[in-house]
SEVEXMAR-110965 format. One record per residue (C-alpha): x, y, z; residue in one letter. Coordinates in steps of 0.1 Angstrom, whole numbers, plus 5000, padded with zeros to 4 digits. Example, Ala and Ser with C-alpha at 12.3 -4.5 7.8 and 13.67 -1.06 7.14 Angstrom:
BEGIN
512349555078A;513749895071S;
This chain:
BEGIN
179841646498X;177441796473X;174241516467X;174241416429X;171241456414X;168341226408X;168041006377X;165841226345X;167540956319X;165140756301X;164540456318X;164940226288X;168340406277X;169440316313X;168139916306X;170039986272X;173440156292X;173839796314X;172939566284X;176439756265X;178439656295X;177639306297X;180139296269X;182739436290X;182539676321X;185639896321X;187739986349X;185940366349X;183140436339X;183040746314X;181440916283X;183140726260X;181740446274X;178440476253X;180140696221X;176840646201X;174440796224X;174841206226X;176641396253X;173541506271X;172441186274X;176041026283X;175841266309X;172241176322X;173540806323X;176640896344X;174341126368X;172140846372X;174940586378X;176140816405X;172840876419X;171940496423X;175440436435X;176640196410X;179840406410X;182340536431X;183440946429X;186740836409X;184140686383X;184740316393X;182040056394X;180639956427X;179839596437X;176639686430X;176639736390X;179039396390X;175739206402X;173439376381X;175839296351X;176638946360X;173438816374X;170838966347X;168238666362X;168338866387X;168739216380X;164639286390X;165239236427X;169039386423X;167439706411X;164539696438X;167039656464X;169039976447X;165740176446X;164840126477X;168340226492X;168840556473X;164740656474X;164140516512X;161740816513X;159340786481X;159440386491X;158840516524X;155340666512X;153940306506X;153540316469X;150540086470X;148940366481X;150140696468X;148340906444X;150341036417X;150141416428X;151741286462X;154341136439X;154841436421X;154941646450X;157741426474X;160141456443X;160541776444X;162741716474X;165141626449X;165042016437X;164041966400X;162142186384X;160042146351X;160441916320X;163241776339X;161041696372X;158841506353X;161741286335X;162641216371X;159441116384X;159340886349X;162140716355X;161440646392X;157840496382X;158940256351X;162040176371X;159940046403X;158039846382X;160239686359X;161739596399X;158439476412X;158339766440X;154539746446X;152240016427X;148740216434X;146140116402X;146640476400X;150540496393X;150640226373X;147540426352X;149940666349X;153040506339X;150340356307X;149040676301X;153040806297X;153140586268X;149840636249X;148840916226X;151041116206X;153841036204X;155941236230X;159641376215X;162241106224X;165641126233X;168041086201X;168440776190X;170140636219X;166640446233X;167140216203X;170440146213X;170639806223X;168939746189X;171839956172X;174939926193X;174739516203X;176039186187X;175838856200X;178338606193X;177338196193X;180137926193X;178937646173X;179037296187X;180737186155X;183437466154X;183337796142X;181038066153X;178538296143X;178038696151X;174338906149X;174839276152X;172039476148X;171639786131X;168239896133X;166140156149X;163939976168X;160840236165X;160840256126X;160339856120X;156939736106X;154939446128X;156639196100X;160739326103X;159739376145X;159138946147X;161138866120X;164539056142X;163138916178X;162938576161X;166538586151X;167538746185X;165438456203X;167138176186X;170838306192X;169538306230X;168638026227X;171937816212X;173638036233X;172237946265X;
């Protein structure tokens, strides 16, 4: 069976690509599945998907993405289990202390080359510590340093779209209910529009928990 490749999808379009299917996870998971994000990166999210096994080869979700769905308390540890299933070797290395060029150089067992390496070793590194896998001061330099000075070209819009895609329905305890959808790009709002949205989002939460 031919190995699927390793995840090069930004790792916050990936956060974004479970938050759409808290509304609903279909019976197969497909393109059409995210229609506003573009087909390379529909793509990317099914490779990764694969890769992490939170589908089967007929496209199905595994037990695994139905936890990570349903139990978004705990989807930190979820995904560190995950990670450390499908990279036993790079976990292997003791991340606490790996330098980044040892990093670098075990992922390229996965035989990527280039721009597309480095989106792999990117996603690996913000998804281990959004999991809490433990990091070197120097990896976790890096994964800050990823983030800082010019801005780097971003994937089209589809980073932003939780912000653009979601809505969040409350039922009222008097009757009725009320919908927020969002239709915003995220990395174009001022410091004002940025608390003023979070706010709103915050206090739907909050009724609706």
């Amino acid at each position: 069976m031919e190995a699927h490749p390793v995840p090069y999808v930004p790792f916050r379009t990936f956060l974004a690509a479970l938050e759409t299917l808290e509304r609903g996870c279909p019976n197969q998971l497909d393109r059409s599945v995210w229609p506003s994000s573009s087909g390379a990166i529909q793509g990317q999210l099914l490779g990764a998907f694969r890769f992490l096994g939170l589908m089967d080869e007929a496209q199905c979700p595994s037990a695994e993405l139905r936890e990570l769905i349903g139990k978004k308390e705990s989807r930190r540890p979820l995904l560190r289990r995950i990670l450390e299933k499908n990279y036993a070797t790079l976990v292997a290395m003791d991340l606490s202390r790996t330098s980044p060029h040892q990093l670098e150089e075990a992922m390229r067992q996965y035989g990527l080359t280039g721009a597309t390496h480095k989106k792999a070793l990117s996603f690996f590194l913000q998804a281990a510590q959004y999991a809490g896998l433990p990091l070197s001061v120097l990896l976790r330099a890096k994964i800050r340093g990823s983030g800082g000075g010019p801005r780097q070209r971003r994937a089209p819009a589809v980073e932003a779209v939780a912000a653009i895609a979601a809505g969040k329905t409350v039922h009222l305890k008097s009757g009725g209910s009320v919908t927020l959808t969002t239709a915003v790009d995220l990395f174009s709002l001022n410091a004002e529009d940025r608390k003023f949205v979070f706010e709103l989002i915050d206090r739907m939460r909050e009724y609706g928990g």
